[in-house]
C-alpha positions in Angstrom: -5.4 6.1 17.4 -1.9 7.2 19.0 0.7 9.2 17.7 3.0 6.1 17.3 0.0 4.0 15.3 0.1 7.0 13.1 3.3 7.0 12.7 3.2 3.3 11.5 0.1 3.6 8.9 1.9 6.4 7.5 5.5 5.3 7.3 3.5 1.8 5.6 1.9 3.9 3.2 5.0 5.8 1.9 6.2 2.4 1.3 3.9 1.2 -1.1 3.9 4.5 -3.1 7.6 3.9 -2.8 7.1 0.3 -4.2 4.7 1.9 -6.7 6.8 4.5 -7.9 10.0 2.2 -8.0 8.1 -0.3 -10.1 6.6 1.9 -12.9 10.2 3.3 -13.4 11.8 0.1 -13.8 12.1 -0.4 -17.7 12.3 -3.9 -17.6 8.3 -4.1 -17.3 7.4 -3.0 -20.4 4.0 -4.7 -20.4 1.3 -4.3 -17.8 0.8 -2.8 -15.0 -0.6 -5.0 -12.7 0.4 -4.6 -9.1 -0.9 -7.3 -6.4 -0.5 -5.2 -2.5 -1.9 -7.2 -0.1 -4.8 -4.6 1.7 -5.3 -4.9 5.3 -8.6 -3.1 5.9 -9.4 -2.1 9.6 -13.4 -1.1 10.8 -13.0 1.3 13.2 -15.6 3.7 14.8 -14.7 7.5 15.7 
């Protein structure tokens, strides 16, 4: 994996927690907590 693919997966990471954390602090969802991300899930060999 490259520098630059690294770069990616990690700056798409911190934008889910960042969805995460912006979601659970919004007060307007009082109820549950359900939140749907879309997983893209990679096989990859070392």
């Amino acid at each position: 994996m490259t520098t630059t693919e690294k770069i990616a997966n990690a700056k798409k990471r911190i934008d889910e927690l960042e969805r995460l954390i912006k979601y659970w602090n919004d007060s307007e969802h009082d109820g549950a907590k359900i939140v749907n991300f879309s997983m893209n899930i990679e096989n990859k060999v070392a």
